[in-house]
LUMMI-471863 format. One record per residue (C-alpha): residue number from 1; residue in three letters; x, y, z. Coordinates in steps of 0.001 Angstrom, whole numbers, plus 500000, padded with zeros to 6 digits. Layout:
<rs>
(r NUM, "ala", (X, Y, Z))
...
</rs>
This chain:
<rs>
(r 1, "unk", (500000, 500000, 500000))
(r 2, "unk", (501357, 503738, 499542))
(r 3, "unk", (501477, 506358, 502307))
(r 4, "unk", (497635, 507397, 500679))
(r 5, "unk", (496137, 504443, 500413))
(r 6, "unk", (492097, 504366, 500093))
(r 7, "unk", (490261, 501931, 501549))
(r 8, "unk", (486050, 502101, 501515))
(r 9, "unk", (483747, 499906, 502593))
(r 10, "unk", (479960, 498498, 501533))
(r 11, "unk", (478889, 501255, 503608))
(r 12, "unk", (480899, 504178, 502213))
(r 13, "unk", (483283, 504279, 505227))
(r 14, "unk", (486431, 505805, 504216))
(r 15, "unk", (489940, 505063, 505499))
(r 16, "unk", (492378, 506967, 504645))
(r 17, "unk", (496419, 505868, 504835))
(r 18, "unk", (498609, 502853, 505081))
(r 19, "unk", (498876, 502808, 508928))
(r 20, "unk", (495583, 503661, 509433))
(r 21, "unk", (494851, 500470, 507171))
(r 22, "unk", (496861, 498473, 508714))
(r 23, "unk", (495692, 499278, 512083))
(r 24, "unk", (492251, 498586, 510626))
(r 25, "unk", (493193, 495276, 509442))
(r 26, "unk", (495055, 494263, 512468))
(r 27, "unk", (491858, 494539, 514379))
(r 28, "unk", (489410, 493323, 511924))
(r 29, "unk", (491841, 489558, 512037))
(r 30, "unk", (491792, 489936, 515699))
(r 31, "unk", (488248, 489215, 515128))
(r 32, "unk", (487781, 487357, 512379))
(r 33, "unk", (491447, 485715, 512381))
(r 34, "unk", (490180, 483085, 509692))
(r 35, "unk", (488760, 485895, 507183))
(r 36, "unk", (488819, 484886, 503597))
(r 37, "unk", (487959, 485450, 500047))
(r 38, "unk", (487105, 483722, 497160))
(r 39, "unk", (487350, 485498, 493665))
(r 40, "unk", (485608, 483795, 491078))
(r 41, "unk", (485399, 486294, 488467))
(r 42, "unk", (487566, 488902, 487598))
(r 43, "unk", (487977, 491703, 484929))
(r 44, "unk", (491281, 493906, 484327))
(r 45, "unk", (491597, 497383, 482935))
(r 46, "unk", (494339, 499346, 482507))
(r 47, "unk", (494971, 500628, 486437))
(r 48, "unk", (491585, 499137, 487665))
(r 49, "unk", (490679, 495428, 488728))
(r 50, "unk", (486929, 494478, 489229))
(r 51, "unk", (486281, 491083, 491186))
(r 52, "unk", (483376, 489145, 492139))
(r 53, "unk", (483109, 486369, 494555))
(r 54, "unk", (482455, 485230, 498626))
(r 55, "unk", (483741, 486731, 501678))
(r 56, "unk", (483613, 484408, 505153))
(r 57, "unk", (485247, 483278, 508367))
(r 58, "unk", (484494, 483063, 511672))
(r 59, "unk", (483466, 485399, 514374))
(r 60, "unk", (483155, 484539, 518364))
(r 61, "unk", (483464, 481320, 517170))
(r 62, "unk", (480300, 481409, 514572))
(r 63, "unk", (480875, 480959, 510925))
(r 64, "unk", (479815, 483410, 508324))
(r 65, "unk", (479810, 483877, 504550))
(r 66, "unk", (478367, 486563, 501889))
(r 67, "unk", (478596, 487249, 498726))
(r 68, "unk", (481148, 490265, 497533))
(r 69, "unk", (482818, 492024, 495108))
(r 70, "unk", (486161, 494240, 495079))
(r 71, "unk", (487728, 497220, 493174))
(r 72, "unk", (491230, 497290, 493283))
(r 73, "unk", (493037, 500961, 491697))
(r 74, "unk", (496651, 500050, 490684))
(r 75, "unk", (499345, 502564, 490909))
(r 76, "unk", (502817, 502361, 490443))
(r 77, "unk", (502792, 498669, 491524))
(r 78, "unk", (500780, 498850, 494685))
(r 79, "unk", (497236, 498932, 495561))
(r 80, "unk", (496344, 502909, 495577))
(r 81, "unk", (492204, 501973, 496449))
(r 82, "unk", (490814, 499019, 497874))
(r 83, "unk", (486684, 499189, 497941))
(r 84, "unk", (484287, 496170, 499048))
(r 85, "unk", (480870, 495794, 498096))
(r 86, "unk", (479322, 493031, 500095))
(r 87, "unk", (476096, 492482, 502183))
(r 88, "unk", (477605, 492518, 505808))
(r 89, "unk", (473859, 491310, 507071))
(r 90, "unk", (475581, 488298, 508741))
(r 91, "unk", (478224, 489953, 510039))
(r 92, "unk", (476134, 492494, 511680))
(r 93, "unk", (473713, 489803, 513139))
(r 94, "unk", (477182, 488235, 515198))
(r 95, "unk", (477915, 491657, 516751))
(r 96, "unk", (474764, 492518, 517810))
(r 97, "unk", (474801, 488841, 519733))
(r 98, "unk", (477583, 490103, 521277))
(r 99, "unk", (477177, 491337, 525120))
(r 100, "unk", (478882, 494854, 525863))
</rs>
């Protein structure tokens, strides 16, 4: 990732920066430390990559999976923008189970 790297999520959350990111990730496998995805279509442009697939793993011990798809903006050899459209439904329905 470069120093400005974009990520955005399904709901239009924006992170901006590479250690914000990777703060962001670091937390998100603390909680889902099996998360995975499965591409199984993908189209390629000249800086842009479109991919369409599952998303799943396993939160307080409860397994999840959704459909997804990624865009991925290529710059100079890293990964500029990273967006995810998925339908977090199930994802949402394990953290609301969860007692504060």
């Amino acid at each position: 990732m470069p120093k400005d790297h974009l990520f955005v999520d399904s709901l239009g959350n924006r992170v901006q920066g590479a250690g914000a990111m990777e703060a962001g990730w670091r937390a998100y496998f603390a909680m889902c430390p099996d998360f995975w995805i499965r591409v199984e279509q993908s189209m390629m442009g000249a800086d842009t990559i479109l991919a369409i697939g599952e998303a799943g793993g396993t939160i307080d011990q409860v397994p999840w999976r959704t459909p997804a798809a990624w865009k991925a903006v290529i710059r100079d050899s890293m990964v500029q923008e990273w967006q995810v459209h998925a339908d977090n439904k199930p994802v949402y329905e394990i953290m609301a189970r969860r007692k504060v």
